[in-house]
C-alpha positions as CSV (number, residue, x, y, z in Angstrom):
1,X,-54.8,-63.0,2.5
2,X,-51.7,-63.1,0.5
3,X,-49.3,-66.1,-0.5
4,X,-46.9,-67.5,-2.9
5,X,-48.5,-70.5,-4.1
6,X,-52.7,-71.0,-3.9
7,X,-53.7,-74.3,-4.4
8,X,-57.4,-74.9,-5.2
9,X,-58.6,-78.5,-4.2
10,X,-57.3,-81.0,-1.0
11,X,-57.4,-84.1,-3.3
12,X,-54.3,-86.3,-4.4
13,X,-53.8,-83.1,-7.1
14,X,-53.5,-80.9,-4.7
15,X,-52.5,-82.0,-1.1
16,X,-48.9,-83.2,-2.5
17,X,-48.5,-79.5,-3.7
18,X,-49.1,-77.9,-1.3
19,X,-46.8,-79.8,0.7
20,X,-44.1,-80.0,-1.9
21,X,-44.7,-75.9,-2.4
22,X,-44.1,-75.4,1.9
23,X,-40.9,-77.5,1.6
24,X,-39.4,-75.4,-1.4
25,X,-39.7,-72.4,0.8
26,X,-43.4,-71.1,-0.2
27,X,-46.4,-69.4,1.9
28,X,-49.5,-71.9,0.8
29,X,-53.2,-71.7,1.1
30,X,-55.2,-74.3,0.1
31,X,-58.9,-74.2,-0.9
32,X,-60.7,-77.5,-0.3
33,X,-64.4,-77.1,-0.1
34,X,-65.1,-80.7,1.4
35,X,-64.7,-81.4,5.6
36,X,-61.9,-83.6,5.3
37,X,-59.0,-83.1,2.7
38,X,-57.6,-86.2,0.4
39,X,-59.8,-85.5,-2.3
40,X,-61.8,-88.1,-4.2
41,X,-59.6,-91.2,-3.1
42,X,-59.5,-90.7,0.2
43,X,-62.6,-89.7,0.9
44,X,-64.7,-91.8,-1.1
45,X,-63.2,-93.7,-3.8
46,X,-59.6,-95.5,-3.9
47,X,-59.5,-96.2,-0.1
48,X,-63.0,-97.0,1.1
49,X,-63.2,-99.0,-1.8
50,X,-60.4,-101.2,-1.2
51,X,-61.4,-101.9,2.5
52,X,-64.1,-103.2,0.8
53,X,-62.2,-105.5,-1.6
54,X,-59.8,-106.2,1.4
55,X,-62.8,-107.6,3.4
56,X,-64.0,-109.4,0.6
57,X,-60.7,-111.0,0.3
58,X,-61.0,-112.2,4.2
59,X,-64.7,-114.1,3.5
60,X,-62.2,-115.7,0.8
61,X,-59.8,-116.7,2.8
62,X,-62.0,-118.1,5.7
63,X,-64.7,-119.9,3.1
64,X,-62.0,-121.5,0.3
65,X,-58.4,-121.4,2.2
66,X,-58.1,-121.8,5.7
67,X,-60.0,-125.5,6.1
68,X,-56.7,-126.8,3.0
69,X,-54.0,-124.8,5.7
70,X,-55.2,-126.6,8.7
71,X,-56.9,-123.9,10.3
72,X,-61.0,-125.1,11.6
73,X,-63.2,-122.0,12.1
74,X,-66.8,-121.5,11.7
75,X,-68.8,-120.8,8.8
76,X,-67.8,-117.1,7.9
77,X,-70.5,-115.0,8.0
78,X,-70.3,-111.3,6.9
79,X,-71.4,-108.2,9.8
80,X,-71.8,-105.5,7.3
81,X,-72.2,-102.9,9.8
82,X,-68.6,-103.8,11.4
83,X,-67.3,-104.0,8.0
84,X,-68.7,-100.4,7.2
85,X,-66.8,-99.1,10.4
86,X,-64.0,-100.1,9.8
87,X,-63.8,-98.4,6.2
88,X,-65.2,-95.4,7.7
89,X,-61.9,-96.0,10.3
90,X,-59.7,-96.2,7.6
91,X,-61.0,-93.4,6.0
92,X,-60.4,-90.9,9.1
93,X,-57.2,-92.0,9.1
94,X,-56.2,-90.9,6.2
95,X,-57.7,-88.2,6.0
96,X,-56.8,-86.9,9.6
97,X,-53.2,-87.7,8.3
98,X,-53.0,-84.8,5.7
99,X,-54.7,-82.3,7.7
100,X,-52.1,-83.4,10.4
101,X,-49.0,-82.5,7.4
102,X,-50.6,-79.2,6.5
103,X,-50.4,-78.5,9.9
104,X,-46.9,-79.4,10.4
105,X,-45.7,-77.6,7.5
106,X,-47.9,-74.3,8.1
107,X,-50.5,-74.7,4.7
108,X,-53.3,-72.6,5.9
109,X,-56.6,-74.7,4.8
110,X,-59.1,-72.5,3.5
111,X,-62.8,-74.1,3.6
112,X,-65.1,-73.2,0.9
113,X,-65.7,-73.1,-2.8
114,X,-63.3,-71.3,-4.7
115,X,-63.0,-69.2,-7.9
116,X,-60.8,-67.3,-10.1
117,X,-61.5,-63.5,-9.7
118,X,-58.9,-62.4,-11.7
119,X,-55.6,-64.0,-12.7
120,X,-54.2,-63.4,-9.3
121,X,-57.2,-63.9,-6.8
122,X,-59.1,-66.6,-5.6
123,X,-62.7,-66.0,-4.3
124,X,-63.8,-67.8,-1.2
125,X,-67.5,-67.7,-0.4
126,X,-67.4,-66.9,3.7
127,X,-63.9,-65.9,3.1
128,X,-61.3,-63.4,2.3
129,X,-60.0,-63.0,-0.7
130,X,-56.4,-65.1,-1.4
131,X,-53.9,-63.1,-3.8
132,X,-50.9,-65.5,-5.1
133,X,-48.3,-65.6,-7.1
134,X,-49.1,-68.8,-8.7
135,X,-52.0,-71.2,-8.4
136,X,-52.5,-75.2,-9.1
137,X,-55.7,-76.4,-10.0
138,X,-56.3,-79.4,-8.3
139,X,-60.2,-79.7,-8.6
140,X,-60.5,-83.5,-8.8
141,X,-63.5,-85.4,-11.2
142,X,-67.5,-86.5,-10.4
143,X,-69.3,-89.1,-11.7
144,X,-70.9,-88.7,-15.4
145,X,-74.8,-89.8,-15.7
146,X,-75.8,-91.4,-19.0
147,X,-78.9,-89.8,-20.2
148,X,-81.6,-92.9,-19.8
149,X,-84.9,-93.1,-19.3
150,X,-85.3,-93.5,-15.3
151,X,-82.2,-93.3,-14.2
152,X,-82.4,-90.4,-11.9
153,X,-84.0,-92.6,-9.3
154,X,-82.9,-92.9,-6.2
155,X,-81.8,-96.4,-6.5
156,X,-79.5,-95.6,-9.2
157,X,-76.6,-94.7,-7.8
158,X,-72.8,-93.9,-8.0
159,X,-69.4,-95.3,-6.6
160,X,-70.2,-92.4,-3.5
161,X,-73.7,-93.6,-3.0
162,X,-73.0,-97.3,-3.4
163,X,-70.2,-97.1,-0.1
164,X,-72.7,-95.1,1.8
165,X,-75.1,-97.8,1.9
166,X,-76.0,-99.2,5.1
167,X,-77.4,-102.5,4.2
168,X,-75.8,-105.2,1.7
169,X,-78.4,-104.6,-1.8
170,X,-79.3,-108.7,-2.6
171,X,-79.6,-108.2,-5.9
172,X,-77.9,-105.3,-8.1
173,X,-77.2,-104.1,-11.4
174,X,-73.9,-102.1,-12.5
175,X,-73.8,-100.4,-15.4
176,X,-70.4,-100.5,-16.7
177,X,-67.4,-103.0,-16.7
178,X,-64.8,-100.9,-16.6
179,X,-62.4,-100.5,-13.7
180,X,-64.7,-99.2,-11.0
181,X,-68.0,-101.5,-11.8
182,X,-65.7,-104.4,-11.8
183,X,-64.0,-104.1,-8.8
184,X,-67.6,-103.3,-6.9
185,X,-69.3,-106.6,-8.8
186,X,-66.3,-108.7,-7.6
187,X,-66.8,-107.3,-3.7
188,X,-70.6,-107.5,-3.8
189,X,-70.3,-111.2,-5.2
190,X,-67.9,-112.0,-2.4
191,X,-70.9,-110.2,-0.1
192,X,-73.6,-111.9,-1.3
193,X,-75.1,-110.0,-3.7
194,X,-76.7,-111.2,-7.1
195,X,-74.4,-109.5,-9.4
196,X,-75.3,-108.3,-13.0
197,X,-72.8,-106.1,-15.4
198,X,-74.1,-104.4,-18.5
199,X,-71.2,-103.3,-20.7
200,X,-71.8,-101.9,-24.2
201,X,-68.8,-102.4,-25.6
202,X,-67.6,-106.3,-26.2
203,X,-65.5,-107.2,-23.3
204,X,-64.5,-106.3,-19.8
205,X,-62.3,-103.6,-18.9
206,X,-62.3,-102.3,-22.4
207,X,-58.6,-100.4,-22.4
208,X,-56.9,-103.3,-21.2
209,X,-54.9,-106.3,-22.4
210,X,-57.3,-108.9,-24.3
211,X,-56.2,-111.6,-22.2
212,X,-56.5,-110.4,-19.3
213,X,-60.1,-109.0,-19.9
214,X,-61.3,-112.8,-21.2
215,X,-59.8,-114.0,-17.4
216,X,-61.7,-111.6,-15.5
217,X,-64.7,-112.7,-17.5
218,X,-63.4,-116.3,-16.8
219,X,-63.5,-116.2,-13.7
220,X,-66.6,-113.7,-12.8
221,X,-68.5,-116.2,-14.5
222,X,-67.5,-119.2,-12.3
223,X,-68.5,-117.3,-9.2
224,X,-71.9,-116.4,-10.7
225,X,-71.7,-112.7,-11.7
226,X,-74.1,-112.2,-15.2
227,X,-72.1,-110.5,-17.8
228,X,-74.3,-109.1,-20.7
229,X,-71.6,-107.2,-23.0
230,X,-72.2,-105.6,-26.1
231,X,-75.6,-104.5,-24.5
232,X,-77.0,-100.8,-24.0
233,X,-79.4,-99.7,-21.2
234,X,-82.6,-98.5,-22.4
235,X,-84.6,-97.4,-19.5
236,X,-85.2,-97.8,-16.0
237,X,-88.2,-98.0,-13.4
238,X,-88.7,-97.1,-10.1
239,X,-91.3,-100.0,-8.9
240,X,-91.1,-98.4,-5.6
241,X,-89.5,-101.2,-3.4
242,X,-86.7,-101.8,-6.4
243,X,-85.8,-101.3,-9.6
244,X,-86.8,-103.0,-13.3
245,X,-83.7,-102.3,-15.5
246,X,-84.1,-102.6,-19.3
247,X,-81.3,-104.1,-21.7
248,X,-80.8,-105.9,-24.8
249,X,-84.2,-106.6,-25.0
250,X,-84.9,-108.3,-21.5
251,X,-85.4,-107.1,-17.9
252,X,-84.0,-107.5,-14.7
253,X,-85.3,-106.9,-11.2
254,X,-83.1,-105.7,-8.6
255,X,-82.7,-103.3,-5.4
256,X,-80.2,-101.2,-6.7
257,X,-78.4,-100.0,-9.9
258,X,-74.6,-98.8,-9.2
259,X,-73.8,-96.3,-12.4
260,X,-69.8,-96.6,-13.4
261,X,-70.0,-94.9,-16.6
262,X,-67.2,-92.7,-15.9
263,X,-65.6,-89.4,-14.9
264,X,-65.9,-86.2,-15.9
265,X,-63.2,-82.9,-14.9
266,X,-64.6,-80.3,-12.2
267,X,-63.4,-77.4,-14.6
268,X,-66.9,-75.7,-15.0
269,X,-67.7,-72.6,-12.4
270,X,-63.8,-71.9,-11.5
271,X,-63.3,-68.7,-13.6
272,X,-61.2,-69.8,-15.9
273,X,-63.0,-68.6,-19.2
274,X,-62.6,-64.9,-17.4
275,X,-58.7,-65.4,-16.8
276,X,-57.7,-67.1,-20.4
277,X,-56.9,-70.8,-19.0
278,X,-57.6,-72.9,-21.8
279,X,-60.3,-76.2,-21.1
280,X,-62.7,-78.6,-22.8
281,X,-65.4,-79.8,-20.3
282,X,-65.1,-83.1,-21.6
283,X,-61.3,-83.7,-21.4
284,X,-60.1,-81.1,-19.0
285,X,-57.8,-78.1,-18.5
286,X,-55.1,-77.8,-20.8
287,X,-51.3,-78.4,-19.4
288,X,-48.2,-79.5,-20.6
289,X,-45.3,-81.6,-19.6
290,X,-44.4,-79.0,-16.6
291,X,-48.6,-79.0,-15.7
292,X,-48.8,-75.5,-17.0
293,X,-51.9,-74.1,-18.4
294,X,-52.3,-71.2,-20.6
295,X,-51.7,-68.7,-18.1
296,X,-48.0,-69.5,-17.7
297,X,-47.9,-68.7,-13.5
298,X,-51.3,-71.3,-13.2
299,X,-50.8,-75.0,-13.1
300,X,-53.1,-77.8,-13.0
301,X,-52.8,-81.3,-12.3
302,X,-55.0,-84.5,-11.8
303,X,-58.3,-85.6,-12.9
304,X,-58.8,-82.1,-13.7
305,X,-56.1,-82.0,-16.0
306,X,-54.5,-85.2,-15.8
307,X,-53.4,-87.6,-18.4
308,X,-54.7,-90.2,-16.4
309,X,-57.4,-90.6,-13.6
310,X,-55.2,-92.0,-11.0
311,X,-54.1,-91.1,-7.8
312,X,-50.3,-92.2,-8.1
313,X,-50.2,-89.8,-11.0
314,X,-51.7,-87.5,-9.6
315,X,-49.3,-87.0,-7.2
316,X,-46.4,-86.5,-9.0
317,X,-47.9,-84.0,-11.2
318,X,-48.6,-82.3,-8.2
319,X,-45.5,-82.1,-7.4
320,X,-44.1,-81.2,-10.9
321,X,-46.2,-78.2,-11.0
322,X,-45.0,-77.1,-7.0
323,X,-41.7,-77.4,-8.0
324,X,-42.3,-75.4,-11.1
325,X,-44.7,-72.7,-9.8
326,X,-41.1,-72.2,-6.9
327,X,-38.4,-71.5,-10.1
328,X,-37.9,-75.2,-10.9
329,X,-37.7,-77.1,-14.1
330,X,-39.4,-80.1,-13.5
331,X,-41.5,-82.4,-16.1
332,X,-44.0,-85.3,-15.7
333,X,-42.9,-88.8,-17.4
334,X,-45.4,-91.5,-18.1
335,X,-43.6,-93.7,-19.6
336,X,-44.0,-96.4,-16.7
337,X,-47.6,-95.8,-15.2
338,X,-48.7,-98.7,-13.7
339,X,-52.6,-99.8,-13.6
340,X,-53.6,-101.7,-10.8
341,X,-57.3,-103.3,-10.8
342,X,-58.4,-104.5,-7.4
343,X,-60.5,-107.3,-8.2
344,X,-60.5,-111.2,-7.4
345,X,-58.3,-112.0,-9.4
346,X,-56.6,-109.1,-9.2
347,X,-54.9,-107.5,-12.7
348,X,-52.3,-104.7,-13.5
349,X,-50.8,-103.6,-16.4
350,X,-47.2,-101.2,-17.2
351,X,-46.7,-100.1,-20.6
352,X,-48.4,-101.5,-24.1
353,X,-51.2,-104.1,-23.8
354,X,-49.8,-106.7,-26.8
355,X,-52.8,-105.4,-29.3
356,X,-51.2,-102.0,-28.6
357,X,-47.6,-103.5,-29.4
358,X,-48.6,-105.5,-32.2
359,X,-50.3,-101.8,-34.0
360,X,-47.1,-100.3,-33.1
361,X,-44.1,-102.8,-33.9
362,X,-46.2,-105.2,-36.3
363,X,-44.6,-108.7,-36.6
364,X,-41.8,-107.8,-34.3
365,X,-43.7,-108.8,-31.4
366,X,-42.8,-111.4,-29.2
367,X,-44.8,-112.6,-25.8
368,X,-43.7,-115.1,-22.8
369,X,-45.9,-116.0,-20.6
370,X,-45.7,-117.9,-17.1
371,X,-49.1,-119.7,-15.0
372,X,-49.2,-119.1,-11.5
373,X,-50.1,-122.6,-10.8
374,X,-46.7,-123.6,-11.5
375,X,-45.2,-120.9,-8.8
376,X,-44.4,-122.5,-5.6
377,X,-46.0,-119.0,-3.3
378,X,-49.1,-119.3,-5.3
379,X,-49.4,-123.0,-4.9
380,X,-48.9,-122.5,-1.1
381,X,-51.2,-119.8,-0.8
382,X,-54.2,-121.6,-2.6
383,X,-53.7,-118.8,-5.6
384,X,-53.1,-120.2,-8.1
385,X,-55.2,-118.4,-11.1
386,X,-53.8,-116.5,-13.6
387,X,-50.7,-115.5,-14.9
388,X,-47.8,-113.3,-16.3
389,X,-47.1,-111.8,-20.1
390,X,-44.5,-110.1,-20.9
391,X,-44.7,-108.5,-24.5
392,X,-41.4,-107.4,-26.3
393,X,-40.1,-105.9,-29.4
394,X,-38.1,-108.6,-30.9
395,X,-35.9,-106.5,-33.3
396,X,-33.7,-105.0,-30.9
397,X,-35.3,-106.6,-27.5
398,X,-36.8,-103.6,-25.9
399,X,-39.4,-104.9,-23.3
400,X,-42.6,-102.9,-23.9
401,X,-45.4,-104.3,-21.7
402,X,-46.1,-106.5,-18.4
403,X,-49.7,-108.0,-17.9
404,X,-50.7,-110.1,-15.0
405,X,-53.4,-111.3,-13.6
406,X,-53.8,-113.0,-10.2
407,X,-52.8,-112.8,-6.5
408,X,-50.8,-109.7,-5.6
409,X,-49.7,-108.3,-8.6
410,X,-51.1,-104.9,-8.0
411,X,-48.1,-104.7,-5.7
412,X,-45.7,-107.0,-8.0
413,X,-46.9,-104.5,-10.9
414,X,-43.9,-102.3,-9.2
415,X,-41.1,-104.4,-10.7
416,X,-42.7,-103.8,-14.2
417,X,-42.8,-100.2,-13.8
418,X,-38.8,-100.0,-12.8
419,X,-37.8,-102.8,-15.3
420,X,-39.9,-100.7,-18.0
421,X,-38.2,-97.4,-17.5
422,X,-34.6,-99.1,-17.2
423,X,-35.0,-100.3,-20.3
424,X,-36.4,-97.7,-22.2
425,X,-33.3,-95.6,-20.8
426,X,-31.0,-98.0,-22.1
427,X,-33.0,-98.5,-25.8
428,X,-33.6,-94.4,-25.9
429,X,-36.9,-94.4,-27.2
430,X,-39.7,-92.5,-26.4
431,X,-42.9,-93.5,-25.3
432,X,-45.3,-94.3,-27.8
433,X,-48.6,-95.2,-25.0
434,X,-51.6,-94.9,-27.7
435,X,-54.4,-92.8,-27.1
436,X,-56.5,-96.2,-26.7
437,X,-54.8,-97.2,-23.3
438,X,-55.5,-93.3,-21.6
439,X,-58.9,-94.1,-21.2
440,X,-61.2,-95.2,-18.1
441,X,-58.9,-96.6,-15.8
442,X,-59.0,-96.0,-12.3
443,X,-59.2,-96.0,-9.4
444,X,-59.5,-96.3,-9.7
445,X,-60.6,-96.6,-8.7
446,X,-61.0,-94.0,-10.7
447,X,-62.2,-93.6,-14.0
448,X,-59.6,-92.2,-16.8
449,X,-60.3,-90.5,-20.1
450,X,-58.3,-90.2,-23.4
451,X,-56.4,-87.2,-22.9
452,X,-55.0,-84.6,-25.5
453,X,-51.1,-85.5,-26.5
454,X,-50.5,-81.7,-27.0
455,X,-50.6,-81.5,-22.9
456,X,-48.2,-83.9,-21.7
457,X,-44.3,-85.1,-22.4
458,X,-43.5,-88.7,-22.0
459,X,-43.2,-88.9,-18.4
460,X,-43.9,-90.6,-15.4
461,X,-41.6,-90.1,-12.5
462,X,-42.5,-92.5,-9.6
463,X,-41.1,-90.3,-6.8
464,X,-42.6,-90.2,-3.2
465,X,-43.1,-86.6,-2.3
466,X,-39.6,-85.8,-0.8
467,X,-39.3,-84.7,2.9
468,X,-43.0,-85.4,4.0
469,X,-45.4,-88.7,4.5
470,X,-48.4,-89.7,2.5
């Protein structure tokens, strides 16, 4: 089987390529060993876990809101089984949609594991061999496993195994508050779980903005979620009808453990010691500002290779390197990446956090701040926690961050992201994002890692991929 462009992984890497590859006039095959293509976030990360956060938000609603709006209903009362359909609903949908668009744009999907035979053929097990011109490496991220005493139980599980439970675990343990084992503890809570996070490190949500990690804490702890930070697990047993979890010197019983220590690149097994492409196993393949790796006709983009673990960026270097691999000369900006976290309250972040600003700029920082509870829409919707910063360099008034924490920002955060590149654009400067704020964000859901400077450019173009639906 021959084509222009080979594209190995159906993730939010990889899908977007392929597509973007058809429209600039390529023949594409795509290799996604999984039964349904979108990847990681469609599949069983970004999506099923925000119908999860979106049905926690409803037993919200009915249990502190509608009784002060005037609208008398019943006690809610949570039917796990119809909330676990109608993620699995969601889910389809999605994922039926991209198949539908490689359809309509003639990608050829190619099921089964792939590998680099030489630098110009992909291996298929039960397949023919697929010869390209140029190839994108799109092979997503899996869960990392601290190495603890226990912990290969079957009660310890990850993001995947946590959604796939049929039954709502009363008590449970998550080790980890970052991004993905906060936004789980705050769902759980709103489920009825007995919710405990152990973080080792001092505060929530490590990489982000200090005050908006001590509201998340805030507020977890008035609903009832334990928080034991700057604790380390030490071991864990299998008691046979739950778990004992040991950390910072105490015990805890519970039905289930969910492990959110992170993501690691799917780099190892591909072929691409054999064909010179340059990777650590840790931090991924290496690619620069156009996503291209050592072997100047093969790209690579997302967790695999991304500078950060999310699906919006993941996109767009997707279709960086499609536009590329056809003759382009396109580049990746992220300058303006926005970080939503989906948990009650809700936070997300564009640009410099104010610690970041302040090692940067010094004393020519300046912060404003403004409390939803004296916003008229928050007041009327009964959201009234949190707020807004906005962190700025006072010298010449170039606006450098946007925090916020509280109800919808993770669609507000938008705003941020265009008032931060517009400004930037008319200031000329470059982006100076430390290595402290690539780290586990995600998205995720997913989780993100520090990534290595040498790979990337600036850049962060929020384009939707032109001429096709997502």
């Amino acid at each position: 089987m021959e084509c222009d462009v080979a594209v190995l992984g159906g993730g939010s890497g990889g899908y977007p390529a392929a597509i973007r590859a058809t429209q600039l006039g390529a023949s594409v095959v795509c290799v996604e060993q999984e039964a349904e293509l979108g990847g990681t976030c469609l599949r069983v990360g970004c999506i099923p876990t925000k119908a999860w956060v979106q049905t926690a938000f409803a037993l919200k609603e009915a249990n502190e809101t509608f009784e002060k709006l005037g609208v008398k209903v019943g006690p809610p009362e949570l039917d796990f089984g119809a909330a676990q359909q109608w993620k699995e609903g969601v889910v389809k949908q999605l994922t039926g949609g991209v198949a539908t668009l490689f359809k309509a744009n003639g990608i050829e999907w190619v099921k089964g594991v792939g590998r680099f035979k030489d630098a110009n053929t992909l291996s298929v097990e039960g397949a023919e061999d697929i010869t390209f011109k140029s190839a994108i490496v799109a092979t997503g991220s899996s869960p990392l496993r601290p190495p603890i005493e226990g912990i290969d139980s079957e009660r310890c599980v990850d993001s995947t195994g946590l959604l796939a439970q049929t039954e709502v675990p009363r008590r449970i343990v998550i080790l980890g508050g970052g991004i993905i084992g906060c936004e789980f503890a705050s769902a759980l809570a709103r489920f009825g779980s007995e919710v405990t996070i152990v973080e080792m490190l001092p505060k929530l949500i490590p990489l982000e903005d200090d005050d908006a990690s001590k509201e998340l804490a805030k507020q977890f702890k008035k609903r009832g979620i334990e928080l034991d930070l700057e604790t380390q697990c030490d071991k864990v047993e299998d008691t046979g009808d739950g778990l004992r979890v040991h950390f910072g010197g105490q015990t805890k019983e519970c039905d289930l453990m969910l492990v959110a220590t992170g993501r690691g690149p799917n780099v190892e097994g591909l072929g691409l010691e054999e064909i010179g492409v340059e990777f650590d196993p840790k931090k991924g393949i290496a690619a620069d500002e156009h996503r291209r790796t050592t072997v100047p006709h093969i790209y690579a983009t997302g967790d695999c290779a991304g500078y950060w673990q999310l699906a919006h960026t993941a996109f767009r270097e997707a279709e960086v390197a499609a536009e590329n691999a056809m003759g382009h000369d396109a580049v990746v900006d992220n300058r303006g990446v926005p970080r939503p976290i989906y948990t009650d309250p809700e936070i997300a972040s564009v640009g410099l956090t104010e610690q970041a600003a302040r090692e940067q700029y010094g004393d020519d920082v300046v912060t404003g701040s403004f409390p939803w509870v004296a916003n008229g829409r928050a007041i009327m919707q009964n959201e009234t926690t949190g707020w807004v910063k906005t962190i700025h360099e006072s010298r010449y008034g170039e606006f450098l961050g946007l925090v916020m924490v509280g109800p919808h920002v993770t669609d507000l955060v938008e705003a941020g992201v265009v008032a931060l590149d517009a400004d930037r654009n008319r200031c000329g400067r470059h982006d100076r994002t430390p290595d402290a704020l690539r780290g586990d964000q995600g998205g995720g859901s997913r989780g993100a890692r520090p990534s290595d400077s040498r790979r990337h450019s600036p850049a962060h173009r929020r384009e939707g991929l032109r001429g096709g639906k997502r």
